[in-house]
C-alpha positions, 0 to 999 in steps of 0.5 A, spaced: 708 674 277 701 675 275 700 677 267 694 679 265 692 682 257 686 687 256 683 689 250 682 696 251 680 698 243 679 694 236 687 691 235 689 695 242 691 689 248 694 692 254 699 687 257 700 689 265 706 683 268 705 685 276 710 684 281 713 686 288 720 683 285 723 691 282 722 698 285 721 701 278 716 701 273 717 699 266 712 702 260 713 701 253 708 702 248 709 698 241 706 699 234 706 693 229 705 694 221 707 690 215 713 690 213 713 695 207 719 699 204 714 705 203 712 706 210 717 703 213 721 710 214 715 713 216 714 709 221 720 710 224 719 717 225 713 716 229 716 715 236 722 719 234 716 726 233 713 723 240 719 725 243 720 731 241 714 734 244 707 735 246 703 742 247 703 741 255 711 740 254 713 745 249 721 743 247 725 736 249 729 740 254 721 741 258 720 734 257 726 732 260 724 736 267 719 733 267 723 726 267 728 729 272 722 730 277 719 724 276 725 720 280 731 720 274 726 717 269 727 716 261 724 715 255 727 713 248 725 710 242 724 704 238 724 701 231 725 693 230 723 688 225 720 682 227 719 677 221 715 681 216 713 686 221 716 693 224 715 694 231 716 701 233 713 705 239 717 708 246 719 705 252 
């Protein structure tokens, strides 16, 4: 297993853990904020309108094609809290 970390903008690390041990690939991206009862709501939300869908796919419904063809993949959000931090994104 090999980890490497890039810095690929100001407070934007990419983590790549490369392996021949699985046949899929996992991708996950995260967002890291303070604790704060005023946003935490909102930032829950973030992933959850990122799922919905983009201009290139219009409804849940052309996303979810497109995962079917891409091999049954899947997308889900995320919200967690670490400490004092909310840790929210998709996987």
């Amino acid at each position: 297993m090999n980890i490497k970390s890039f810095d690929i903008a100001k407070d934007v690390t990419l983590h790549y853990i490369e392996t021949d041990k699985f046949k899929t690939n996992y991708f996950s991206f995260n967002f890291l904020a303070p604790l704060d009862k005023d946003t935490v709501h909102f930032n829950a939300m973030i992933p959850l309108i990122l799922m919905r869908a983009s201009q290139k796919y219009p409804s849940q419904a052309h996303i979810n094609k497109r995962l079917q063809y891409l091999y049954s993949g899947d997308i889900c959000a995320k919200n967690d809290a670490f400490g004092e931090y909310q840790i929210f994104g998709m996987k």
